[in-house]
C-alpha positions as CSV (number, residue, x, y, z in Angstrom):
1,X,125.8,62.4,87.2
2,X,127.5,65.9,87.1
3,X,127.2,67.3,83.5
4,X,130.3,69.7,84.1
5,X,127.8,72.5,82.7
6,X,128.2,74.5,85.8
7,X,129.7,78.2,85.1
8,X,128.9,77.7,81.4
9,X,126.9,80.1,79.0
10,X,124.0,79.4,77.1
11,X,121.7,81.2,74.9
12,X,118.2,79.9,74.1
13,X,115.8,80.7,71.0
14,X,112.4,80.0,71.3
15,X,112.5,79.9,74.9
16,X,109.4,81.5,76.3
17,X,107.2,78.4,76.2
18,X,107.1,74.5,75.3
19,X,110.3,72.7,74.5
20,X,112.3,76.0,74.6
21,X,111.3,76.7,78.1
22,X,112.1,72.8,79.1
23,X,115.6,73.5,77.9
24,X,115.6,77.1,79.7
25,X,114.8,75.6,83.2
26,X,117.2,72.6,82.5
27,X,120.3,74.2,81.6
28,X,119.6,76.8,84.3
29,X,119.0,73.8,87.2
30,X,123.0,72.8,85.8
31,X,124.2,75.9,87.1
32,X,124.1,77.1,83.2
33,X,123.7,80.6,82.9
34,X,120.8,81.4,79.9
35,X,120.1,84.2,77.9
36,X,117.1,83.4,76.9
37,X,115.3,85.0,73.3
38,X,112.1,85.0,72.8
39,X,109.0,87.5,71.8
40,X,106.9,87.4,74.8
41,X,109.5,86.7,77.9
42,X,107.4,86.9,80.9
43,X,107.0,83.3,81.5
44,X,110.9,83.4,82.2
45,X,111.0,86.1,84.3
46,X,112.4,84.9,87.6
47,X,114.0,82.1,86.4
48,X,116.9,81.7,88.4
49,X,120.4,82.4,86.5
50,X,117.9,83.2,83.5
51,X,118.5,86.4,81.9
52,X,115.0,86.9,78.9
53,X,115.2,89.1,75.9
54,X,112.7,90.5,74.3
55,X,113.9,89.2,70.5
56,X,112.1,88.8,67.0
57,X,114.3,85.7,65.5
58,X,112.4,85.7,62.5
59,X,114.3,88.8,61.4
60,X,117.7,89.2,59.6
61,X,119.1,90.9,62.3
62,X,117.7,89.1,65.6
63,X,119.8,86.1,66.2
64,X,122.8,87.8,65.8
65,X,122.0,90.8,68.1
66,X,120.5,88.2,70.4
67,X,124.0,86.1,70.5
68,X,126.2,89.6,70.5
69,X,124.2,90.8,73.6
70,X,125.3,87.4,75.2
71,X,128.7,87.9,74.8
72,X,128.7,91.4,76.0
73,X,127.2,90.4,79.0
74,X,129.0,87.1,79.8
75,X,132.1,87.8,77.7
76,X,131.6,84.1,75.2
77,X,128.9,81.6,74.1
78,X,129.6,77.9,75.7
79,X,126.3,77.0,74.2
80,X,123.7,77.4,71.9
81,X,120.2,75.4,71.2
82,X,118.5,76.8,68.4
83,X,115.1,75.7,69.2
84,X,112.9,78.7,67.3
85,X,110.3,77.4,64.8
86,X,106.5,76.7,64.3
87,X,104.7,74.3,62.1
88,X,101.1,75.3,60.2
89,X,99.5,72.6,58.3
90,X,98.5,72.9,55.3
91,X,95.5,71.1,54.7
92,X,95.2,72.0,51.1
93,X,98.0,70.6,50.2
94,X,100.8,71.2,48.1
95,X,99.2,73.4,45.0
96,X,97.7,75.6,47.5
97,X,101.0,76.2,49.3
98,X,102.7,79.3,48.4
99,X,106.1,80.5,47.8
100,X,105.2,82.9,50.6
101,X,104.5,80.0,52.8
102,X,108.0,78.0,52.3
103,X,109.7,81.4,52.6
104,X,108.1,81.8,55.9
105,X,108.8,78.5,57.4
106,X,112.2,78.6,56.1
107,X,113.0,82.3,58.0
108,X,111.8,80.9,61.1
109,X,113.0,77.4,61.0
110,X,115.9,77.3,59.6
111,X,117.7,81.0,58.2
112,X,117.4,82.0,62.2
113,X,119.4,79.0,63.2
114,X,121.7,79.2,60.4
115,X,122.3,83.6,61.9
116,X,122.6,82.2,65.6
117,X,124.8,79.7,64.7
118,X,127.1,81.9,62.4
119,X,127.2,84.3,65.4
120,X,127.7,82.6,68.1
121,X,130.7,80.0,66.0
122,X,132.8,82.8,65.4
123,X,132.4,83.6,69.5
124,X,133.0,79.5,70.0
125,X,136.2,79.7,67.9
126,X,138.1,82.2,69.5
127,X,137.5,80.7,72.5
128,X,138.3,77.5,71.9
129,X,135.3,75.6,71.5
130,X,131.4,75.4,72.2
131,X,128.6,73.5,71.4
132,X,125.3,73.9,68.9
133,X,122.2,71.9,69.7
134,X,119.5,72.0,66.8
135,X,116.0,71.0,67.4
136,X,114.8,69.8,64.4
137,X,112.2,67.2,64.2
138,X,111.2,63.5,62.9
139,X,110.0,65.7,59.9
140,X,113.0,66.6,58.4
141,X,113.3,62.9,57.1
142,X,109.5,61.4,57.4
143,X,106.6,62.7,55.6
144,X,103.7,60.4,56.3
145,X,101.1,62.8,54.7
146,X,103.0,66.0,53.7
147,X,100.7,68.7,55.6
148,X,103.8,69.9,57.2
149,X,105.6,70.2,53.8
150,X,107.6,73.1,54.1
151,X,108.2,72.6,58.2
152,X,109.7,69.6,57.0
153,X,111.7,70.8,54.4
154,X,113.4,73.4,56.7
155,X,113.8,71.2,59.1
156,X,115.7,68.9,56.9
157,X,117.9,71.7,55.7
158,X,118.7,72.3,59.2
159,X,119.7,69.0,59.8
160,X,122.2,69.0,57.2
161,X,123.7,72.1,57.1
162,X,124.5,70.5,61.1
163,X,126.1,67.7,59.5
164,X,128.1,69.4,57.3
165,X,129.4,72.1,60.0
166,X,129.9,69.2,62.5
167,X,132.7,68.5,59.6
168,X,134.0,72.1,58.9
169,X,133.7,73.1,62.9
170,X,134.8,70.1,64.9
171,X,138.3,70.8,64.0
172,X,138.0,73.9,66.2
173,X,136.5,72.6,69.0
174,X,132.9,73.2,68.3
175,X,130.2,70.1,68.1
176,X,127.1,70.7,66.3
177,X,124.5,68.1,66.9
178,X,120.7,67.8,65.9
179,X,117.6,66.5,68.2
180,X,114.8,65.4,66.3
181,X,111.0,64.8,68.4
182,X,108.3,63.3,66.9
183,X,104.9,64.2,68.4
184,X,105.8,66.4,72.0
185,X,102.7,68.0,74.6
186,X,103.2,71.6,73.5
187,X,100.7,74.0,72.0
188,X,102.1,73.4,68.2
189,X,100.2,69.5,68.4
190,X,97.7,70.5,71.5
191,X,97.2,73.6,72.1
192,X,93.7,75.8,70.3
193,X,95.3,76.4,67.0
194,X,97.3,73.3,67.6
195,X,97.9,70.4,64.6
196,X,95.2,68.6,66.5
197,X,92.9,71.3,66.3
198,X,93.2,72.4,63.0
199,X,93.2,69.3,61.8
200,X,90.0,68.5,63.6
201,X,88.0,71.3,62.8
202,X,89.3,70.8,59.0
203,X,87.8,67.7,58.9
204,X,85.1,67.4,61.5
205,X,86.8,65.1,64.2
206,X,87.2,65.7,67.4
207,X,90.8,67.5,68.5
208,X,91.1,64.5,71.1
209,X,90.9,61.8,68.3
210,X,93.7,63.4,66.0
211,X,95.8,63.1,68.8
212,X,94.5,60.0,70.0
213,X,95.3,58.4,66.2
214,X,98.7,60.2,66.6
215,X,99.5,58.4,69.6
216,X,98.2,54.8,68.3
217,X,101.2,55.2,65.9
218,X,103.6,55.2,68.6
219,X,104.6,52.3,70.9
220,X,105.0,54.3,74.0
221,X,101.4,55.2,73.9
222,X,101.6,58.9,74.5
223,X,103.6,62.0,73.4
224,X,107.0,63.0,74.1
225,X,106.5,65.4,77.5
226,X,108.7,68.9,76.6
227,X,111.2,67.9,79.9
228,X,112.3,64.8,78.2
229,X,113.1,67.0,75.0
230,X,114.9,69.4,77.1
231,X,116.8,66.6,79.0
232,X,118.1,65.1,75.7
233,X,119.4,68.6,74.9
234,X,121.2,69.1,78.1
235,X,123.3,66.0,77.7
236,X,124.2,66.7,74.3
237,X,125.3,70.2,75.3
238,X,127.4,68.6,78.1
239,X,131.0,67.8,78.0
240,X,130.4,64.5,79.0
241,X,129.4,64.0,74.9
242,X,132.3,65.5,73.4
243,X,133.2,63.5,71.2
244,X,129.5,63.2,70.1
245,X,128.7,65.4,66.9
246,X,127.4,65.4,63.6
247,X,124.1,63.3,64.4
248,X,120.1,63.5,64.6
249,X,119.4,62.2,67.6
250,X,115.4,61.1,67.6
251,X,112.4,61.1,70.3
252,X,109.8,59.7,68.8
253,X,108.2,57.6,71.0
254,X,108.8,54.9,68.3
255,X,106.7,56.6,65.9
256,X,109.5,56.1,63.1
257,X,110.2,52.7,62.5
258,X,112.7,52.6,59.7
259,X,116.5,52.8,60.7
């Protein structure tokens, strides 16, 4: 299936390693040119029809100078996945969590979406359209044991500020859509300081078994690989889903079993 992506014009955040990455190499096998943010950039370098920079989306002023270099260099903004965030647990719970803590979750996961996003619609507009993918995650609606608290909570907040601009926007010509994963193989759930990790060594299990009980609540059996993430994303930024906006599309790996 073509996607019609060739010739378009993406920019990435959070695009050095995991999902981000996935969704670098994917849009770029389209024939999708990337810009690609991140702090550390030299797993994309050489990347073909990627272009890395060095960008700290946590502050006010990143996503924006990230998205305006874009547009200098390319001349518009056909796409843009805002795929920036982390997750620490908090294994103390909710009375040990700070302001500070929900402040810092909140600038990473959702206020540097929310810049992107402001910058690169006003680009999309003028043009005549464009599309926003969000990577969220099963979080922002289910909470089994709230020691991702205030990832969830941005996450949610990102989730519906997409719903409401998929109203405002559409009109335009600009789609705004959400992609939710449950569990995925990246370092945030595997890697040393990974969920499974911390969890672990909180408690005195083995990393392996938190991630082996994590997976015995999902039908599938394993977690979502970062390519299948990625994938997901790339349709939803093609034209072949235009008409498709507004909703949280979820990879879970049936770990949510509500509707």
């Amino acid at each position: 299936m073509d996607l019609e992506l060739s010739g378009k014009v993406a920019v990435v955040t959070g695009a050095s390693k995991g999902i981000g990455l996935a969704i670098v190499r994917e849009l770029a096998s389209e024939g999708v040119s990337v810009v690609a943010g991140a702090r550390t950039i030299s797993p994309l370098e050489g990347i073909e029809r990627v272009e890395p920079l060095v960008v700290d989306l946590a502050k006010p002023d990143g996503p924006a100078s990230l998205v305006t270099h874009t547009i200098e260099r390319h001349g518009r903004v056909d796409v843009l996945v805002n795929n920036v965030g982390a997750a620490h647990v908090r294994l103390k719970g909710f009375l040990e969590s700070s302001d500070d803590d929900f402040e810092d979750s909140l600038q990473l996961n959702f206020f540097a979406a929310l810049r992107a996003t402001r910058a690169a619609a006003a680009a999309m507009a003028e043009s005549g359209g464009g599309t926003v993918v969000n990577v969220a995650s099963v979080n922002s609606f289910f909470e089994p044991d709230g020691a991702v608290i205030d990832y969830g909570a941005a996450k949610a907040a990102l989730v519906n500020v997409a719903k409401s601009l998929s109203q405002e926007l559409g009109p335009k010509g600009i789609r705004v859509t959400s992609v939710s994963p449950g569990p995925v193989a990246t370092d945030l759930w595997l890697g040393a300081h990974g969920v499974a990790a911390t969890v672990g060594n909180a408690t005195g299990v083995a990393a392996d078994a938190v991630r082996d009980q994590a997976i015995a609540g999902m039908p599938t059996g394993r977690f979502t690989t970062p390519q299948e993430v990625a994938t997901l994303v790339t349709l939803l930024a093609s034209p072949r889903t235009a008409n498709v906006t507004g909703a949280n599309w979820v990879i879970d790996g049936g770990l949510v079993k509500t509707t």
